[in-house]
VEXMARFI-673462 format. One record per residue (C-alpha): residue in one letter; x, y, z. Coordinates in steps of 0.1 Angstrom, whole numbers, plus 2048, in hexadecimal, padded with zeros to 3 digits. Layout:
# residues N
AXYZ
...
//
This chain:
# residues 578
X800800800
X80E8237FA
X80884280E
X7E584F81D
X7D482B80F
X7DD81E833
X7C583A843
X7AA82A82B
X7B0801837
X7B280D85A
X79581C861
X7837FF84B
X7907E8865
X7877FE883
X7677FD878
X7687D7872
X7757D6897
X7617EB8AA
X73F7DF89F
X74C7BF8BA
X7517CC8E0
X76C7B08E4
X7867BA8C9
X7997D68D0
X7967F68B4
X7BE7FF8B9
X7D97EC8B6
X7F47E88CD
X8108048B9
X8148258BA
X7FF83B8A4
X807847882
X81C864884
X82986B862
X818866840
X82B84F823
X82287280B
X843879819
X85385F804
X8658667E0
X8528527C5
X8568527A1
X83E860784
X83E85C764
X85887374B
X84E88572C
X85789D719
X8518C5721
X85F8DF70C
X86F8F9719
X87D91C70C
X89E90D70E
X89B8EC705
X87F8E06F0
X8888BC6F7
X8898BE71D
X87A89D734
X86A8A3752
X863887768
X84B899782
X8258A4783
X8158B9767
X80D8DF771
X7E98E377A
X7DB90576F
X7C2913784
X7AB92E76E
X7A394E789
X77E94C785
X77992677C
X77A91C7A1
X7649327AD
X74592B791
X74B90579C
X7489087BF
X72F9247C0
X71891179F
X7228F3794
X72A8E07B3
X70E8EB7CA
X6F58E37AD
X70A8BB7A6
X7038B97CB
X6E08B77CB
X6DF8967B5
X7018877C7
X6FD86D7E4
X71E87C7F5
X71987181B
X73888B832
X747877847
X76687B85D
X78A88284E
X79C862844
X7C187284A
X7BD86F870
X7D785B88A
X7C98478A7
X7CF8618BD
X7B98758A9
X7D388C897
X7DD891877
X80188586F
X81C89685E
X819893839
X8208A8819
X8068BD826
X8078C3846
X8268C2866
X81C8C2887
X82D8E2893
X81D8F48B3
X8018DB8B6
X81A8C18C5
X8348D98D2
X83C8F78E4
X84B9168CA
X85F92F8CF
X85A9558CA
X87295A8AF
X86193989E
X84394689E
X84C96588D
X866957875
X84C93B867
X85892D847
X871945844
X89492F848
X8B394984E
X8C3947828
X8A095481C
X8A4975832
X8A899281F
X8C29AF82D
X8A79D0822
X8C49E6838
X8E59E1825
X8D69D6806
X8EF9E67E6
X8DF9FA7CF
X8D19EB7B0
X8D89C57C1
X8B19BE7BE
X8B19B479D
X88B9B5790
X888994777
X862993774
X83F9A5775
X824998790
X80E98A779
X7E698E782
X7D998D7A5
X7CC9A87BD
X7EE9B97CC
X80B9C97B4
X82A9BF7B4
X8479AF7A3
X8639957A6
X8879997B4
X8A39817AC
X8BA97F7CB
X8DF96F7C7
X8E39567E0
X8BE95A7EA
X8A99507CF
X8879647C1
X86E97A7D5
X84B9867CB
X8489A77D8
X8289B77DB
X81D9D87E8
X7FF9E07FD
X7E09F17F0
X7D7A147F9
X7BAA10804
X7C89F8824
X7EBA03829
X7FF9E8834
X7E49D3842
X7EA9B8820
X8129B782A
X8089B084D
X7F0996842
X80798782F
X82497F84A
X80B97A863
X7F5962853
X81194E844
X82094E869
X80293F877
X7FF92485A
X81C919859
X822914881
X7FE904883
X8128EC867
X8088F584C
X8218FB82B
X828920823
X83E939815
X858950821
X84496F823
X85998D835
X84D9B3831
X86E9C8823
X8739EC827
X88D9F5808
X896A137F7
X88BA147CE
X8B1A157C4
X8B99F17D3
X8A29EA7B7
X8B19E0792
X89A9D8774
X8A09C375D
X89A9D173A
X87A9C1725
X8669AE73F
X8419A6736
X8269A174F
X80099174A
X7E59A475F
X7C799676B
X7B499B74B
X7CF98273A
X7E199E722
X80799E724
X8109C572A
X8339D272F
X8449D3756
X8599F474F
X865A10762
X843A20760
X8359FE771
X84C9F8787
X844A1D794
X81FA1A791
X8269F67AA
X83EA0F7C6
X822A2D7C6
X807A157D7
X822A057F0
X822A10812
X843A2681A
X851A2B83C
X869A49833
X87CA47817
X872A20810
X85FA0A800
X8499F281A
X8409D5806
X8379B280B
X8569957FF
X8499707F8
X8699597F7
X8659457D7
X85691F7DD
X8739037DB
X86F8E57BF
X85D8E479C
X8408F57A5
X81B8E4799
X80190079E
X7E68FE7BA
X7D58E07C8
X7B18DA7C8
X79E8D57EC
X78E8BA7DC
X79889B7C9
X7B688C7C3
X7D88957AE
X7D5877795
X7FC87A78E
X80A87C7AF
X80A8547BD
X80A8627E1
X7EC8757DD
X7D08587EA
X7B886C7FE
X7A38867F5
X7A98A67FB
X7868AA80A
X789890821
X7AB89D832
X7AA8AC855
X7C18C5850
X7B08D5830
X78C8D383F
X79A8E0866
X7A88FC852
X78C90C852
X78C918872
X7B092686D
X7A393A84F
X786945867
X79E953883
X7B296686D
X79296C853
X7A795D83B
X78795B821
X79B95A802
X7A993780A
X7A49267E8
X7B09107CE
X7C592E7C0
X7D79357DB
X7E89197E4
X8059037CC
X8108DE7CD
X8338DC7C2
X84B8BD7BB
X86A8BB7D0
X8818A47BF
X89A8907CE
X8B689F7B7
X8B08C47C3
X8C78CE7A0
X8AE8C178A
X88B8C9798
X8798BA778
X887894785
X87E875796
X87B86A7B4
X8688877C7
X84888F7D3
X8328A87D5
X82D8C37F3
X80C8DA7F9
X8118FC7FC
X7F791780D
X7FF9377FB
X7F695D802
X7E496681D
X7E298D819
X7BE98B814
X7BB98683D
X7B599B853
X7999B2845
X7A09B1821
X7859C680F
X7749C57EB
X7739E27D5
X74B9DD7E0
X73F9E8802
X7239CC801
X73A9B17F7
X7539BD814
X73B9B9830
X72E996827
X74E988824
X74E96D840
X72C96D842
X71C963824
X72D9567FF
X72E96A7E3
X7159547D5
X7029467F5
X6E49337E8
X6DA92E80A
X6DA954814
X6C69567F2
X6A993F7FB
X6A994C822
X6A496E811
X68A9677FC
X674954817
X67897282F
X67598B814
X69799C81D
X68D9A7840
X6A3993854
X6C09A9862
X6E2995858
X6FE997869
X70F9B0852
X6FD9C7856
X7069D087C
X72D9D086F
X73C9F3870
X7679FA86C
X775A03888
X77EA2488D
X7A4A28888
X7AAA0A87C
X795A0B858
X7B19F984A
X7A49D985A
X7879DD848
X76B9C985B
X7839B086A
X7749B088C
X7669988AD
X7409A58B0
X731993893
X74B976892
X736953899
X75A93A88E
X73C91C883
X72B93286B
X74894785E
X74A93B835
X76B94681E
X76195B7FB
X75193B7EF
X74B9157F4
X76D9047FC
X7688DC7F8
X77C8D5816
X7718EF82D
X74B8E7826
X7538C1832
X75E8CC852
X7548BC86E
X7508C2892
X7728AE899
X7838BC87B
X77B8DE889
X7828D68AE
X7A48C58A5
X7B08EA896
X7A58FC8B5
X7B78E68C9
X7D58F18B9
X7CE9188B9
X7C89108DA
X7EF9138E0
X7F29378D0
X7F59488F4
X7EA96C8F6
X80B9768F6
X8119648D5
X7F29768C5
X8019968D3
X82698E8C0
X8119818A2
X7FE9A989E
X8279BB8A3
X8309A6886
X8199BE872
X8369D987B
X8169F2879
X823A17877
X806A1D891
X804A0F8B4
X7DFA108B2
X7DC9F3896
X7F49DE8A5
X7DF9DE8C6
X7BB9D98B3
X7C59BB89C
X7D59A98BD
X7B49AF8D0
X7A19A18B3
X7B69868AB
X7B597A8D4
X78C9838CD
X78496B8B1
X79C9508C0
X78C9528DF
X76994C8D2
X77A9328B9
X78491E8DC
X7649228ED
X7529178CC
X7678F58C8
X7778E88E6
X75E8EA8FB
X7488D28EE
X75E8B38E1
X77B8B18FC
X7948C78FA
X7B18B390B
X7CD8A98FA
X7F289E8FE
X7E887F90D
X804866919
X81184D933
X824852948
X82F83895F
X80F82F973
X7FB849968
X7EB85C94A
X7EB880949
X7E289B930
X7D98BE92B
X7BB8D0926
X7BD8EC90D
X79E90291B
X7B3905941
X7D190A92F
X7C5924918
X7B393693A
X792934928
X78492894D
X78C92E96E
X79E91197E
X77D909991
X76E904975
X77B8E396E
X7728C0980
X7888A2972
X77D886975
X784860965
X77A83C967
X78A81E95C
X779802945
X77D7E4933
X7797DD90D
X7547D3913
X74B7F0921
X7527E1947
X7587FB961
X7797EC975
X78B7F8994
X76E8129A4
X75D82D98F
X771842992
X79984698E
X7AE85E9A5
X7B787E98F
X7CE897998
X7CD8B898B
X7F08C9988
X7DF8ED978
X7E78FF95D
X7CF8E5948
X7EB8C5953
X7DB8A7964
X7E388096B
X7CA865972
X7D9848986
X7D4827973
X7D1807989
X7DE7E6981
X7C47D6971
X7C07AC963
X7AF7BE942
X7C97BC91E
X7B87D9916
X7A17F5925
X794816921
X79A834935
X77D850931
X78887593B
X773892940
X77D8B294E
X75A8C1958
X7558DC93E
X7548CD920
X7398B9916
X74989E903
X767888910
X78887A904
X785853906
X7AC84190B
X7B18208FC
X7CA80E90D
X7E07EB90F
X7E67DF934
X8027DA941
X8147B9935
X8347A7940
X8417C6958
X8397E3940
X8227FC943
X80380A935
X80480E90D
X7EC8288FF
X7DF81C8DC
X7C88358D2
X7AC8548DD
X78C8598D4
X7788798D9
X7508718D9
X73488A8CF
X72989A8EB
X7088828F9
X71985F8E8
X7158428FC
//
C-alpha cells in the first residue's frame, strides 16, 4: 500500500472491530505519526519544451492552471446545483491518527500543536535565515527587477537576489495603508506555525535606488493582455506603496523551492501524483482550516491561492525523478479586513457568499425584512484600514470565505474542534507579538488588531472546545495518565470552574476498580489520573473535566510482564453519546 491508503484500510477495520464489544478497535503500537506522502516516488517522463530547449524531459507532475474566475462559477453554480442530484453522505476526515490527530505529511507538520514555540519562531515563520533580506545596507541598484507581477489584486514586481533567490514584492493599496503587508507576514506566521506550508513573507523598507530594471520586461494584467513593466510602471507600482521616510514599505514573498505545479484543488485527487490517495475534502487539515481562515478572516482562501510543487530528490534538476509533491498555502494579504471596491460586498464578507443561495431563498420567504448581521457592522474609528474586521458580529460556526470551499463546507464538529485545540496554544502574549509584526506606523492599529485578534480567538475557544473535550497531550507516565486541558490553560475559566473526574473500565463496557479514579489536578490545565493494577488486557479510561460537555475516552493495554500502561488510542464522543 502507498501513502494515505493506510488511513482508508484502518478505519474499515475499526469499524469491522468495534461493531463487537470484545475485540479491541486499537492495536497495541504507537499511532501514525508521519504520512508515507513524504516518500520520493517516481512519475512518468515526457517531453516539455522549453524556451531553451525544445527537446527537454521532465519527469514530474504536469502544471495545473487555475483560470481566476472558473473556480468561483463552480463552486458558487455548478457544484451546489450537482449537489442536489448527488448521494454524497459527509462523514469524518480519513487522514486522522488514533490519537485523533492529523500526522505529518506533504501537507501538514505538526508545529505548535505538539510543542512549545518560541517568540522569534513565531515571528520568523517560514522565513529560514539565507531568505532574510538586509533592506539597511542594501547597494544601490543590487535589486535587480527580472519580471512584472502578472494579474492579481496588489502591484508589484519581482527581484532577483544573488545568493538569495527571487522575491514578489507587492505594495499596499491606498486605500488600507499597510494593513495587506501586515496581513501578509502575519497570516503566513500563523499558518505556517499552526503547520501548515508557507512562504517567506517579510515587509522591507528600501529606498527606490537599491532597485535595478532590467530593460524589456512584459507583464500580463488581470484582463490577460501582456503590457510593458517600464520605468513608467515600475513608478506607477512605488506611488501606491506605503513610505516611511524616504522608503519604500512593501510586502517581499520568498520565491517557493522545486518545480512549481500551480494550486491544488480542496477537492479531489491529483491523478499524477502516486501519493496523493485521499481526497482533499476528506483531510482534516483542509476542512479544520476553516476555522483558521475564520480567526484571521482569511475569506479569500481558495484554490488560487495556494500551489503544489514537486521537490525532486536531485535539487539541480527540479524537472527529475524521484520526488514528490508539497502543498503550499499562498498569500494571505486579503486577512485582516480586506475590503471590495463595493461597500455592500465589503460588509458581507464572512457572513454571507458572494452568491449565497441560501441568504437568497431566506430573503425571499421573509421578503427582505430580516435585519442581517451586516448591517450592524460599522469601521472602527481610527482604524478604517481594518475595514470591518471586528469581534461584535463574529459567530466562528457561521463565518463563510468569499464563496463555497469544498473542504471547508465538510467540516465537521471534530474537524473544527481539533484546530481550536491548536489555536488554543497562541497565548495572549503571542497574539500581542503577532499584531507588532504589522510594524504599524501608529500605535493605535497595532493595539486594535491585537484586541480583535484575542476577540475572535476567544469566541473561537468557547465555540469549539467546550463541547467535544478539550484535553489533550495525553500520556503515561509511570502509574498514571495525565493531560492537559486547553480551556484552564488558555484561562478561559476560573480554576473552580473545573471538576476532573475519571473512571476505569473494561472492553465490555465493565466498570473495574470503583467509579471513580483518584485525579489530581496540578493547575495551569495539567492533571494525572492514577491507574490501578487491573487483570483486564485492555480497558478504557473515561476523562471529564466538568465543563465541557463531551469527554475524552483513553484506550489502553494493561500492564504485561512488568511494564506499564500502553495508550493505543483516544476517542472524543459527541457530547450525549452513550
Amino acid at each position: 500500500m502507498r501513502s494515505s491508503l493506510n488511513y482508508l484500510l484502518c478505519s474499515a477495520t475499526v469499524f469491522a472491530l468495534g461493531a463487537c464489544a470484545s475485540t479491541h478497535p486499537y492495536p497495541a503500537r504507537l499511532p501514525m505519526m508521519v504520512d508515507t506522502d513524504l516518500k520520493s516516488v517516481y512519475v512518468p517522463c515526457r517531453i516539455e519544451p522549453t524556451k531553451k530547449d525544445p527537446n527537454h524531459i521532465a519527469c514530474a507532475p504536469e502544471a495545473y492552471v487555475s483560470p481566476l474566475v472558473w473556480d468561483g462559477v463552480n463552486n458558487s453554480l455548478f457544484r451546489p446545483l450537482a449537489r442536489v442530484f448527488a448521494v454524497d453522505p459527509a462523514g469524518e476526515a480519513v487522514n486522522v491518527n488514533a490519537f485523533d490527530e492529523v500526522p505529518d505529511s506533504a501537507w501538514f507538520t505538526n508545529r505548535i500543536g505538539t510543542h512549545p514555540i518560541t517568540v522569534e519562531e513565531l515571528q520568523r515563520g517560514a522565513c529560514e535565515p539565507a531568505l532574510m533580506l538586509d533592506d539597511e545596507n542594501a547597494g544601490d541598484g543590487t535589486w535587480v527587477i527580472d519580471q512584472g507581477k502578472p494579474n492579481g489584486a496588489s502591484p508589484g514586481f519581482r527581484v532577483n537576489l544573488p545568493g538569495k533567490g527571487k522575491y514578489m514584492f507587492k505594495a499596499d493599496s491606498k486605500e488600507q495603508p499597510e494593513r495587506p503587508s501586515a496581513a501578509s507576514v502575519i497570516g503566513a506566521a500563523v499558518y505556517h506555525n499552526v503547520g501548515f506550508y508557507t512562504s517567506c513573507e517579510q515587509i522591507v523598507y528600501f529606498k527606490p535606488s537599491m532597485l535595478k530594471l532590467t530593460p524589456g520586461l512584459r507583464f500580463e494584467d488581470n484582463s490577460g493582455i501582456e503590457r510593458d513593466f517600464d520605468q513608467k510602471a515600475l513608478q506607477k507600482v512605488l506611488d501606491v506603496a506605503a513610505k516611511k521616510g524616504d522608503r519604500i514599505r512593501m510586502q517581499a514573498s520568498a520565491w517557493l523551492p522545486g518545480r512549481l505545479l500551480g494550486p491544488f484543488q480542496y477537492d479531489g485527487k491529483r491523478r499524477d501524483d502516486p501519493n496523493d490517495v485521499i481526497n482533499h475534502e476528506d483531510r482534516r487539515e483542509l476542512r479544520g482550516g476553516r476555522i483558521l481562515a475564520a480567526w484571521l478572516h482569511h475569506f479569500d482562501a481558495r484554490e488560487q491561492n495556494s500551489m503544489d510543487s514537486w521537490i525532486a530528490d536531485d535539487k539541480k534538476n527540479p524537472d527529475s525523478s524521484p520526488g514528490y509533491v508539497r502543498h503550499y498555502y499562498l498569500d494571505t494579504s486579503d486577512c485582516l479586513g480586506s475590503e471590495w471596491d463595493w461597500d455592500e460586498i465589503s460588509r458581507r464578507l464572512g457572513h454571507s457568499y458572494l452568491l449565497d443561495w441560501g441568504d437568497i431563498g431566506s430573503d425571499f420567504i421573509t421578503l427582505g425584512t430580516r435585519i442581517r448581521p451586516w448591517e450592524r457592522l460599522r469601521r472602527s474609528p481610527g482604524h478604517e484600514i481594518f475595514g470591518y474586521y471586528g469581534v461584535d458580529e463574529f459567530v466562528p460556526d457561521e463565518w463563510k470565505n468569499e464563496y463555497p470551499n469544498p473542504s471547508f463546507s465538510r467540516m465537521s464538529e471534530h474537524d473544527g474542534a481539533w484546530m481550536a485545540r491548536i489555536l488554543a496554544r497562541f497565548t495572549p502574549e503571542m497574539v500581542q507579538t503577532l499584531a507588532k509584526m504589522g510594524e504599524f506606523s501608529k500605535p493605535d492599529n497595532t493595539d486594535y488588531l491585537a484586541r480583535v485578534l484575542e476577540g475572535r480567538l476567544v469566541k473561537i475557544l468557547e465555540r469549539y472546545l467546550t463541547r467535544t473535550s478539550p484535553i489533550s497531550d495525553l500520556r503515561v507516565e509511570g502509574t498514571r495518565l495525565c493531560g492537559t486541558d486547553l480551556v484552564a490553560r488558555r484561562g478561559l475559566r476560573a480554576p473552580a470552574a473545573f471538576r476532573y473526574s475519571a473512571h476505569m473500565a473494561s472492553a465490555k463496557g465493565e466498570l473495574l476498580s470503583g467509579p471513580d479514579l483518584a485525579v489530581e489536578d496540578r493547575g495551569n490545565g495539567d492533571f494525572c489520573v492514577n491507574l490501578p493494577a487491573v487483570p483486564e488486557h485492555y480497558v478504557h479510561v473515561s476523562l471529564a473535566d466538568g465543563l465541557a460537555r463531551g469527554r475524552l475516552i483513553a484506550h489502553l493495554y494493561g500492564p504485561q510482564e512488568g511494564r506499564g500502561y500502553l495508550l493505543a488510542g483516544i476517542e472524543r464522543p459527541d457530547p450525549g453519546a452513550p
